[in-house]
C-alpha positions in Angstrom: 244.9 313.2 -7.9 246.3 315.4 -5.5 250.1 314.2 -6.8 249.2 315.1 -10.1 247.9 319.2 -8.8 251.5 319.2 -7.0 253.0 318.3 -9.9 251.0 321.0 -12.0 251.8 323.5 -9.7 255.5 322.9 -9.7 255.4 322.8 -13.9 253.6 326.2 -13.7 256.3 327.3 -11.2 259.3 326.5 -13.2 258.0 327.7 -16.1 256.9 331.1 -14.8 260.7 331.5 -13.3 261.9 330.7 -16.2 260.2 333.8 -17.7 262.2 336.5 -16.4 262.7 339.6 -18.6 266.6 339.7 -19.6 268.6 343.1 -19.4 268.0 345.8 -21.9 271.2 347.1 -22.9 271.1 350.4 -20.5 270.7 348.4 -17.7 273.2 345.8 -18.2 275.2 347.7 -15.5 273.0 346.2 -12.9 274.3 342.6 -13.2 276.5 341.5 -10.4 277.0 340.3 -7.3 276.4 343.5 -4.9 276.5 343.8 -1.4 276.2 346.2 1.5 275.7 345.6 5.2 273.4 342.6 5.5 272.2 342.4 2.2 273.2 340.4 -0.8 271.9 341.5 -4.7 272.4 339.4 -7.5 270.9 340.5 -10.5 271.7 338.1 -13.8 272.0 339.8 -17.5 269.1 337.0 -18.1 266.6 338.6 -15.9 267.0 336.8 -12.5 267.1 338.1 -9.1 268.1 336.7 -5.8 268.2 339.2 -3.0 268.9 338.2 0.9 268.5 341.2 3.7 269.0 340.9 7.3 267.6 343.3 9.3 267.9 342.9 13.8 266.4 339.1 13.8 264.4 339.2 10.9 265.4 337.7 7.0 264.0 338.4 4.0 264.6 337.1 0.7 263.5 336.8 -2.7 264.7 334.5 -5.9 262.2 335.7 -8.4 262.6 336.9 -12.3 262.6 340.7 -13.4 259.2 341.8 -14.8 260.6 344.9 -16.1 261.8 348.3 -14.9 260.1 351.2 -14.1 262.8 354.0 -14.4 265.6 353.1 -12.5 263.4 350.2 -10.0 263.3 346.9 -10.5 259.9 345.5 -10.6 260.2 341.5 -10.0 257.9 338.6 -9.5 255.9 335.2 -10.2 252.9 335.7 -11.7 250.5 338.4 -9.5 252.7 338.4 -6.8 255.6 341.4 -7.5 257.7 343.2 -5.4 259.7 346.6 -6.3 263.3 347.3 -5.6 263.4 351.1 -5.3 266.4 352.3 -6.8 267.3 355.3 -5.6 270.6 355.5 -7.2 271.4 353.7 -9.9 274.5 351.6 -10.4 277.7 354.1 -11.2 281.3 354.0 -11.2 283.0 355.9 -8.5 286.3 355.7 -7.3 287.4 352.6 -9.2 284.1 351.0 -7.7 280.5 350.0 -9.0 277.8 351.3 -6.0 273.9 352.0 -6.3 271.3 352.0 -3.2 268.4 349.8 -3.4 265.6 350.0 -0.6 267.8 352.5 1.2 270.8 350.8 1.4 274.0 351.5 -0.4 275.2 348.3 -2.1 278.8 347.9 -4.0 278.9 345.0 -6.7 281.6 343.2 -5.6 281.9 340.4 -8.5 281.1 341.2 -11.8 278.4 339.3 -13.8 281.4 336.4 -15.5 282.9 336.9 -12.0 280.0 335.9 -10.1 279.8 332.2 -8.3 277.0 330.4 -8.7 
């Protein structure tokens, strides 16, 4: 029985990841790669996230789909559970180079969404 809740659970999982909200066309510059001190971004034009910040000896991360956006911040999560990205610039071209700042911290997108390794 209790194999069969585990296996529930993980279904309900996977199929709530896979339910992440892809890019509307103005904010397609968002996908990339981006980074900026200790923190990795990458944001898919399919509506996945996967963020990574270190901060002194503490790690965060997240791998979650978008739920939407709410103005320029990402809203993303499973379910109930939802965290916000606050954007407070959003991704622009200067000097030759993609940058925004997400949670305080200026990020540059350092592959391009085809360019990205996954």
């Amino acid at each position: 029985m209790r194999r069969i809740a585990l296996a529930l659970l993980a279904s309900c999982v996977l199929l709530l990841a896979a339910c992440g909200t892809p890019l509307p066309k103005d904010k397609l510059a968002y996908a990339g790669e981006w980074r900026g001190g200790r923190t990795v971004l990458l944001i898919t034009p399919g509506g996945l996230v996967e963020y990574k910040r270190e901060r002194g000896g503490n790690s965060v991360e997240i791998n979650a789909p978008i739920k939407h956006f709410e103005g320029d911040n990402i809203v993303v999560g499973l379910g109930p559970f939802n965290t916000t990205f606050v954007v407070s610039k959003p991704p622009q071209l200067e000097g030759g180079k993609w940058t925004m700042t997400v949670d305080g911290v200026e990020l540059t997108r350092v592959a391009a969404f085809d360019e990205v390794r996954t």
